[in-house]
C-alpha positions as CSV (number, residue, x, y, z in Angstrom):
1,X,141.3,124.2,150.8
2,X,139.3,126.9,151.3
3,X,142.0,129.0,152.1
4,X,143.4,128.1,149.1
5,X,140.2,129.1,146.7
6,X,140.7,132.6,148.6
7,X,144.0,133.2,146.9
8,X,143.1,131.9,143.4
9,X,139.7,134.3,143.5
10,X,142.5,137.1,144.6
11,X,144.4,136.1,141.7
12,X,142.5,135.7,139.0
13,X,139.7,138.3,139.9
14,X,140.8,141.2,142.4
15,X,144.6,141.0,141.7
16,X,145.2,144.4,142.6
17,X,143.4,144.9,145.5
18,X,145.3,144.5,149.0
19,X,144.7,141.1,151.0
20,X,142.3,143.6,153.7
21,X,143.9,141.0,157.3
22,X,143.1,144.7,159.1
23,X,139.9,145.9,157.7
24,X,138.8,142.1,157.8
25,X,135.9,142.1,160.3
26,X,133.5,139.2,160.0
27,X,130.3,138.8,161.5
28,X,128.2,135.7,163.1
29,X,126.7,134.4,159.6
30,X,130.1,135.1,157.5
31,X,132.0,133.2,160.4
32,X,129.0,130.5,160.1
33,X,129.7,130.5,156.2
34,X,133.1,129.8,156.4
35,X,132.8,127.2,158.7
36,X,130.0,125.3,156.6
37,X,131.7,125.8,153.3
38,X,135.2,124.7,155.1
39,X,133.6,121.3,155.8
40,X,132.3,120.5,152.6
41,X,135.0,121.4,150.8
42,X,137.0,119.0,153.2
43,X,134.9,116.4,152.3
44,X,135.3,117.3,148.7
45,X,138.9,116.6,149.3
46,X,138.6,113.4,150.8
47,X,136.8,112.7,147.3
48,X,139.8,114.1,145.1
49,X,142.6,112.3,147.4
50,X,140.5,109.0,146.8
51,X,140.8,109.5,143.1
52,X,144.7,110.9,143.1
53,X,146.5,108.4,145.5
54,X,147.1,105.5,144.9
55,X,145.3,102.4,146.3
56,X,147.1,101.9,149.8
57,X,145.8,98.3,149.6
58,X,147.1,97.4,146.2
59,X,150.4,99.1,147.6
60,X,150.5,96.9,150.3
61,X,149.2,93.3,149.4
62,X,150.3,93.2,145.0
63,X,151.6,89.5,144.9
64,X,154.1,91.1,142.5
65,X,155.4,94.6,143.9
66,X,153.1,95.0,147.3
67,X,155.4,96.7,150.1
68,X,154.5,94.1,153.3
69,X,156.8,91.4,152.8
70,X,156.0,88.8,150.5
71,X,155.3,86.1,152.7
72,X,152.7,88.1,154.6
73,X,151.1,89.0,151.2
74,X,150.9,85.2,150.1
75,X,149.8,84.5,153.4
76,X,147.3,86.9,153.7
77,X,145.5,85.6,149.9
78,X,144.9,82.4,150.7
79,X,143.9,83.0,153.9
80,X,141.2,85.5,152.1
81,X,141.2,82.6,149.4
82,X,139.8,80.3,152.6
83,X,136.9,82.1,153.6
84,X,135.6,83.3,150.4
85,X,136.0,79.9,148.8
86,X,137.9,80.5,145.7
87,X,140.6,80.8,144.1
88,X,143.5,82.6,145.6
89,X,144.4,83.9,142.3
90,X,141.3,85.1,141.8
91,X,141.2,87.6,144.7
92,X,142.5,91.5,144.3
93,X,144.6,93.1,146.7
94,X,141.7,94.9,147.5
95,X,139.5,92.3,148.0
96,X,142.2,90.5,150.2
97,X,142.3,93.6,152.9
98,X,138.7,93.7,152.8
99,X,137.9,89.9,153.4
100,X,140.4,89.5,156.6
101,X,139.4,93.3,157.7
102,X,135.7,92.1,157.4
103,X,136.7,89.0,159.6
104,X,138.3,90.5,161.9
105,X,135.4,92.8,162.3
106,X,133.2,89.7,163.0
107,X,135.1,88.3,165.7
108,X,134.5,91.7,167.8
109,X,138.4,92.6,167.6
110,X,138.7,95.7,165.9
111,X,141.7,97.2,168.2
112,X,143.0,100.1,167.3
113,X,141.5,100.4,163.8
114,X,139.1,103.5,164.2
115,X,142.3,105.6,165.5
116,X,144.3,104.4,162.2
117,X,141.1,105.0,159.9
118,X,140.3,108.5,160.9
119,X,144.3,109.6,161.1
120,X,144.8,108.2,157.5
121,X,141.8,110.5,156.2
122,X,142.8,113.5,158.2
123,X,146.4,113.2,156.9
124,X,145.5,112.5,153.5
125,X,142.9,115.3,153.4
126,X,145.6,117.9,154.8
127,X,148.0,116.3,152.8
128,X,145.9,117.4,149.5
129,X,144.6,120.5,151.2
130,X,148.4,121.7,151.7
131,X,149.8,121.1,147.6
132,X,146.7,122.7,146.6
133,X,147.5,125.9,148.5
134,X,151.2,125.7,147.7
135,X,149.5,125.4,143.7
136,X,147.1,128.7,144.6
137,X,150.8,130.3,146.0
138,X,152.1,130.0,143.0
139,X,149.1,131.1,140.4
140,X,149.7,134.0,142.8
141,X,153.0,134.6,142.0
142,X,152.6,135.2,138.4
143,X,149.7,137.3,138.7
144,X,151.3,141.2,139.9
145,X,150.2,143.0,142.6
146,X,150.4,140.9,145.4
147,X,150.2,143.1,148.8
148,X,148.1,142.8,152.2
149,X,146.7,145.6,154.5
150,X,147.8,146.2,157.9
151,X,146.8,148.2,160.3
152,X,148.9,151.4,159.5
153,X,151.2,150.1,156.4
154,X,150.6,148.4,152.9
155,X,153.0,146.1,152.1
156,X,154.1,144.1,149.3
157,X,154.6,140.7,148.6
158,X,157.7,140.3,146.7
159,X,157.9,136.7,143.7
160,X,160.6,135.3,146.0
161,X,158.2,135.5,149.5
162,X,155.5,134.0,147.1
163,X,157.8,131.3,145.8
164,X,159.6,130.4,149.7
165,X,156.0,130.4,151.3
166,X,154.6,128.1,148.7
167,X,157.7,125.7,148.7
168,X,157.5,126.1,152.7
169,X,153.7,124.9,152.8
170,X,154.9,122.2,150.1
171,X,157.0,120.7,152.2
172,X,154.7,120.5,154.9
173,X,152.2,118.8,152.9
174,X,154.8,116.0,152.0
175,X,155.1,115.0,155.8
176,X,151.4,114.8,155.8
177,X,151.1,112.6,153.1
178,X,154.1,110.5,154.5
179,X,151.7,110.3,158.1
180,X,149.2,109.5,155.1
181,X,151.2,106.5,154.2
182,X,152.2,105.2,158.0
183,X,149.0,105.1,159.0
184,X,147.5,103.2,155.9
185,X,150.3,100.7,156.5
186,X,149.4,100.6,160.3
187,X,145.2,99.5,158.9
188,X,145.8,97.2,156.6
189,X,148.6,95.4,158.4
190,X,146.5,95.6,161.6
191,X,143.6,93.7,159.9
192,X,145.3,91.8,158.1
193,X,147.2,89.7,161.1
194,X,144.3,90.3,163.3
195,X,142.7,88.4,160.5
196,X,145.0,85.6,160.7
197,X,145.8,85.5,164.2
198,X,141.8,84.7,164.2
199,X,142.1,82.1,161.6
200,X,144.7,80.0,163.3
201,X,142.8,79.6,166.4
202,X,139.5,78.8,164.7
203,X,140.3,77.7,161.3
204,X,137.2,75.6,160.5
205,X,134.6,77.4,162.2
206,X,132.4,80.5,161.4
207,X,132.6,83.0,164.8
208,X,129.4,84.0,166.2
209,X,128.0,80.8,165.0
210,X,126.7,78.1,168.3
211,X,129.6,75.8,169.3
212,X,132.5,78.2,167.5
213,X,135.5,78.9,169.2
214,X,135.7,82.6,170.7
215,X,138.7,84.1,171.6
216,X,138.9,86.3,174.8
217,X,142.8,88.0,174.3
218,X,143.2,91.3,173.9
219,X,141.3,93.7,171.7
220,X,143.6,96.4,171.4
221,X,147.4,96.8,169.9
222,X,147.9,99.8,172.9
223,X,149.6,98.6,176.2
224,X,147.5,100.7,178.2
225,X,144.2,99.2,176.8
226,X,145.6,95.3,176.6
227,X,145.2,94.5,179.7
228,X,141.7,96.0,180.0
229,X,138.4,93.5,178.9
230,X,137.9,93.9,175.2
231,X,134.8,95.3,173.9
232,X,133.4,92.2,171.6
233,X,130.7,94.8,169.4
234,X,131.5,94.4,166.0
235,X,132.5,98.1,164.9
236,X,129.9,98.9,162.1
């Protein structure tokens, strides 16, 4: 991202002077800049890719066109429909992944959720990160005098090495996204049948409550960490 602002202020403000890579010399507080500005504007990403995709949940769990299969969808609102106490028809898809994802939550068996929570954002903010470049590429493009500054040599950048690069860095940000959408699939599906895995052993009973049911099976959907005690904390 801020990569990208770099080559839009180079195109709209300084177009003919030469990208300076060799005379480039940054000190301690410019690096320290750079660094700060770099990780607010990633947030500010997170906050456009919020409003620009769409709603992984509503992709997944729509009791008309969601993409888990439909008895898993019907499945998954009444079981939301259950605990809440209302009407199954009632309930959005959102409000359906964040019932049985709060349930699970409650029983202490969050397996592998923080790894698919943190890889969705960071795939999703490269994702966005990446087409906005490729977009700065191409402002670039139409705006003449494109060159950088070597060491010895000034060279230019020619409309067609514009136009490959940004398709290039395009492309890349595609297979981002589609990481993007794996792993989104990965969370809601995990908390949704960890959800009802839950509810079929206890059905009638609130966990954490005196008396209620516990259930002491693995914690984790990774082999390696299966067959090791899981961690019972609800993850906040």
């Amino acid at each position: 991202m801020f990569l990208a602002l770099v080559l839009l202020y180079w195109a709209f403000f300084v177009p003919c002077i030469p990208l300076g890579i060799a005379t480039f010399e940054p000190g301690l507080v410019t690096w320290a800049s750079v660094l700060v500005a770099s990780y607010a504007l990633g947030h500010a990403a997170q906050g456009v890719a919020n409003k620009i995709f769409p709603k992984a949940e509503k992709s997944a769990l729509d009791s008309a066109s969601g993409k888990l299969p439909s008895w898993l969808r019907k499945r998954a609102q009444q079981t939301a429909a259950e605990i809440l106490k209302v009407n199954p028809g009632e309930i959005e898809p959102g409000w359906v992944f964040r019932t049985l994802d709060e349930y699970a939550l409650q029983t202490g068996k969050d397996g592998d959720r923080d790894i698919f929570v943190y890889r969705e954002g960071f795939y999703r903010g490269t994702a966005l990160s990446l087409f906005f470049l490729s977009a700065a590429l191409l402002v670039r493009l139409f705006v003449p005098g494109s060159s950088i500054q070597f060491t010895r040599s000034l060279v230019a950048v020619s409309h067609l090495e514009l136009m490959l690069t940004a398709l290039i860095v395009a492309g890349v940000g595609y297979l981002f996204l589609r990481r993007y959408q794996r792993f989104a699939e990965y969370r809601i599906t995990r908390s949704v049948l960890a959800a009802l895995v839950m509810r079929r052993i206890s059905p009638d009973k609130d966990f954490g409550a005196p008396g209620s049911q516990s259930y002491d099976g693995p914690t984790s959907s990774n082999p390696n960490q299966a067959s090791q005690p899981g961690n019972t904390e609800a993850n906040g």
